[in-house]
N, C-alpha and C positions, 0 to 999 in steps of 0.2 A: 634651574638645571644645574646641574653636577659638575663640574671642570677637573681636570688634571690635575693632581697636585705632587708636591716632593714630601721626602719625609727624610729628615737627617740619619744617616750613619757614621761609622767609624772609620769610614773609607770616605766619607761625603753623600752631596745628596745623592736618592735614587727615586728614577721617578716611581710611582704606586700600577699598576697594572692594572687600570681603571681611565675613563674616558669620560668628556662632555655625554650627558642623555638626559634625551626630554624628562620631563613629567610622566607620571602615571597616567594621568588622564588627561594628556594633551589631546589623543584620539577623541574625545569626547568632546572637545574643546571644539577642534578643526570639524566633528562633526556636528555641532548645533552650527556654528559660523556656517559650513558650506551649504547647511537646511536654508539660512535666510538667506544667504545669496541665491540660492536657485530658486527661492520665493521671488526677492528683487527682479531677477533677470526674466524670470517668465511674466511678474508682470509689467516687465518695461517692454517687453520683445510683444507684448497681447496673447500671448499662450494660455488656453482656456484649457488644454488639457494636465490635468495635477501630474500624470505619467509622466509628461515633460517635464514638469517643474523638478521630479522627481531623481529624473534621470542626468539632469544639469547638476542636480547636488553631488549626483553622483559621482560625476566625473571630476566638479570643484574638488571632492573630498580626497580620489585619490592623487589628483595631482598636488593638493596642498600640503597633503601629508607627506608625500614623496621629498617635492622640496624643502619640506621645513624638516626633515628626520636628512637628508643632505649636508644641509647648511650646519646643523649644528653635531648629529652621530657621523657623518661620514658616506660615500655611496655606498657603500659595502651593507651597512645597516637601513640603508635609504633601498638597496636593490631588495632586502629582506621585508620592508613593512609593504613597500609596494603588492609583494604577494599575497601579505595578509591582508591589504585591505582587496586589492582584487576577489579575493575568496568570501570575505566577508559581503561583497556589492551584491556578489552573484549568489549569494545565500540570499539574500535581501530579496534577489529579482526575483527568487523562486519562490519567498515567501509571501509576497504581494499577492500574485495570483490567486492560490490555495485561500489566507484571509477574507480576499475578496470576495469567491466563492463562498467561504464557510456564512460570513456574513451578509450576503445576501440571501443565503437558502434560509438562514436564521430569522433576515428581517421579516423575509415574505412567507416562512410557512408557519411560523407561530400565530397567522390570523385565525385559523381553522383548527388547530392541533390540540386536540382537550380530551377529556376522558372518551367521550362521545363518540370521536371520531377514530378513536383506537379500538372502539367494542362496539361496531356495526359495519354492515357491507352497504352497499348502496342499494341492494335490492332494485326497487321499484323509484330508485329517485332518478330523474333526466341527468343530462350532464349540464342544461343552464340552471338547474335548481338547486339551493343553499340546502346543506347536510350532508349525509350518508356518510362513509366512513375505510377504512381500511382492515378491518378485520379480515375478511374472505382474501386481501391480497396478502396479510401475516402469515394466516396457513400455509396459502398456496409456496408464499415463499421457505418458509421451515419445513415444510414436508418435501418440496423438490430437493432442494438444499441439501436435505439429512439424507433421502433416497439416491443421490450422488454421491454423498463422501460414502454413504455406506457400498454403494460400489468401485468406487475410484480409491480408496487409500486400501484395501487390501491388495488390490491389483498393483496398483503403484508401488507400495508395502516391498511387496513380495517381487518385483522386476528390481526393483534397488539391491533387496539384497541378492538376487542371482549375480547382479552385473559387480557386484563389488566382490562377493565372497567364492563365487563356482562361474563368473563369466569369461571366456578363453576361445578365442576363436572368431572363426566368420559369424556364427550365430551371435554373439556380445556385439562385434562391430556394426551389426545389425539391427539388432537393439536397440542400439545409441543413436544410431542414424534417425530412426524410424522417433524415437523418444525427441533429438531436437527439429523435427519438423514437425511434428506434431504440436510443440511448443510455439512454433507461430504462424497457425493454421490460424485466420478468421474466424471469429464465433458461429457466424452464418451457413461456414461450410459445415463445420458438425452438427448444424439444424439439419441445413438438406440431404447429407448422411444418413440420419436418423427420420428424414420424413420419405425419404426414398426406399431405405430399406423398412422399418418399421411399419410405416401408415401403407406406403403406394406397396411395394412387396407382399408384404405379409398381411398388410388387409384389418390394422389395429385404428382405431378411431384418434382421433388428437386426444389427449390428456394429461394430466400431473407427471406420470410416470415417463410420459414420451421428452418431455422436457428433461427429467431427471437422468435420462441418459445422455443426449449432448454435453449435458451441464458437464457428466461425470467422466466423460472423452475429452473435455478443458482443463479440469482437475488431473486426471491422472498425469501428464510430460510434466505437471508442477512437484506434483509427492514427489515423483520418480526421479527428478532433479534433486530436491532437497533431501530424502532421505538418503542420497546415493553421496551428498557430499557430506552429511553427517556421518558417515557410516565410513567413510574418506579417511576421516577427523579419529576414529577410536584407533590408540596404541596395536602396534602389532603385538608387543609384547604379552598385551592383555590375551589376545589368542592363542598366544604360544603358550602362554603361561598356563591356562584351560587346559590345549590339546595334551602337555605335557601332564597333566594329573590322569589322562585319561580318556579326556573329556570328548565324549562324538562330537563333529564340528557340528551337526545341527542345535544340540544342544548349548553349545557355546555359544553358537548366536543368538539362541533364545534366552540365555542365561545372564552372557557377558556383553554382548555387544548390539545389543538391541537396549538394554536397559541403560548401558552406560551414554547409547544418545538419544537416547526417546526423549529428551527436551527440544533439541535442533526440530528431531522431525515431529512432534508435537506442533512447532511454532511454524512449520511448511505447512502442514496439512489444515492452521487456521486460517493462513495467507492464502492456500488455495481455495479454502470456504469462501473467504472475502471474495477472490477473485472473480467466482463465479455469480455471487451472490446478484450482483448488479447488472448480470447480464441478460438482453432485453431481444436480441434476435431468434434467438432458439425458442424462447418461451413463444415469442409472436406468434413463431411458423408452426411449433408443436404443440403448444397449450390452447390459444386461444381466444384465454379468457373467458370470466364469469363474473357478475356483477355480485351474484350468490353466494351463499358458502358451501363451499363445496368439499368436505372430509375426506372422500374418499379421491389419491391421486392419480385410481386405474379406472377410473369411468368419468366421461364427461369429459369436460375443459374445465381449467381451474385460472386463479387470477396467481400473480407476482406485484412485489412491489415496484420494479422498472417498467413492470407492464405496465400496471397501474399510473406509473406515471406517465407514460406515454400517451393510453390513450387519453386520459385525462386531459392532458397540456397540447393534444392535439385536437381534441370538442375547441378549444376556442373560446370557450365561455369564461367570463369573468370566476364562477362559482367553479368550475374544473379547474380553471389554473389556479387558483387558490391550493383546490383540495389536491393537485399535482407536485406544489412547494413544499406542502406541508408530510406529502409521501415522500419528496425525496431530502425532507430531514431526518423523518425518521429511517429512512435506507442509507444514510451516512452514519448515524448512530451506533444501527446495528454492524457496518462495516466497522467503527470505530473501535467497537465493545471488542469484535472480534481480535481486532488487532491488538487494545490492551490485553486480552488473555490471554494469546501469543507469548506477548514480551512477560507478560505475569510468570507460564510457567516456563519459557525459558530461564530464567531469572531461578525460578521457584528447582528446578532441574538441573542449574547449571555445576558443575563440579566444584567443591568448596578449595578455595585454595590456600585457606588458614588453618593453624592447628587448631 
């Protein structure tokens, strides 16, 4: 560690403006120490759960850190690492979970997950019987999916820009209102929404397309959210600077302020794909399900991948919950892709800020 020192002048010594500080990688240090101690102590105490073992290091770390960055930086620098390792703990707790997760869907659905099982439906197989596959639940889920965004982000699209660019008044404050409760409606209320009015009203049978409308009443308060704070985010000047050449305001939003954030809202409208994508209530009550493959998403019942995995992992059968682990890696995957393509053309969209 580093100490105080003087440095001669012409007037005498003066001290340097510099302090005693740990090492660089003391943290590292105090954190392998407080891993074995929270080893030690769980198993002197009989604690069979690693969570605890866990959670003991946790607390050694911050408290060790705290007094030893005290003792030797000061409290002042001692009340500052405390924050950072606090922040760091609770990074930690949150990332446990998630891993856990990742790695057990991983352990247990690679038993079953092979070419095979991606390019066939189950047809005529039982649910105690070894095979069948997920294809018929891919369709079902990219064709409801796509039949949602393709009705939810123009709707959404187009309320974002009313409420940002011509909204004023009791109508806009209404809007809004209407827009964030919609936003934490249950998934199951916009099933029976749509099996009320759709099926029991109007007299339509379950199908692909009946799903794709809940899906796309969950989607929409999301666009309308994000493109409405992208849209927040473009310079007024860029407007004025338009309207001043001339420019009709529709035009200018079609010109200048729709293109300057179609990254933002590009990167909503994947997050509200995802969001939907894994959703297993609306599909139950409006789809159905089919073992089959079924193309067409206005006739029949069709299958999803959350379907699939439900009923799957609720047969019970050693040969379902296989084939249910291994659907719901590849329904993490494709939420996964989605999310990298998000961040991809954000990224790819975002405004360059170098010459």
């Amino acid at each position: 560690m580093s100490t105080a020192t003087t440095t001669p002048t012409a007037g005498g010594p003066a001290p340097r403006l510099s302090s005693a500080r740990l090492p660089r990688w003391t943290p590292w240090v105090v954190a392998l120490g407080s891993v074995a101690a929270g080893c030690a102590a769980g198993l002197a105490a009989g604690l069979s759960s690693k969570v605890q073992w866990g959670l003991i290091a946790g607390l050694l770390f911050v408290a060790a850190n705290f007094a030893l960055t005290a003792r030797v930086e000061g409290r002042r620098q001692a009340r500052d690492r405390l924050a950072t390792s606090l922040v760091w703990a609770s990074f930690v707790l949150a990332l446990i979970p998630l891993l856990s997760l990742l790695w057990v869907t991983l352990e247990r659905g690679v038993k079953v997950l092979d070419g095979y099982f991606l390019s066939h439906s189950m047809g005529v197989i039982g649910d105690a019987e070894t095979g069948g596959g997920i294809y018929h639940a891919i369709v079902g889920t990219l064709e409801q999916v796509g039949l949602a965004t393709l009705m939810a982000v123009p709707i959404g699209l187009l309320t974002a820009v009313y409420l940002v660019e011509y909204g004023t008044g009791k109508l806009a404050k209404a809007v809004t209102f209407f827009v964030d409760v919609m936003t934490g409606i249950p998934s199951i209320v916009a099933g029976l929404f749509i099996f009320s009015s759709w099926i029991m009203i109007l007299g339509f049978q379950p199908s692909g397309f009946a799903g794709a409308l809940a899906l796309a009443i969950l989607m929409m308060p999301v666009v309308v959210r994000s493109t409405e704070e992208m849209l927040k985010l473009v310079p007024n000047e860029l407007r004025e600077a338009s309207l001043a050449l001339g420019v009709p305001k529709w035009r200018t939003i079609l010109k200048v302020v729709l293109p300057t954030s179609v990254g933002g809202i590009t990167t909503g409208v994947m997050l509200a794909v995802a969001r939907v994508a894994g959703e297993t209530a609306p599909v139950l009550l409006l789809v159905w399900g089919n073992p089959l493959i079924n193309m067409n998403p206005f006739e029949q019942g069709q299958s999803s991948l959350p379907l699939y995995v439900y009923q799957q992992y609720a047969a019970g059968q050693t040969a379902s919950i296989d084939r249910a682990w291994a659907a719901a890696l590849v329904l993490i995957a494709f939420v996964m892709v989605l999310n990298l393509a998000a961040r991809g053309i954000a990224r790819w969209k975002a405004p360059k800020t170098g010459r």
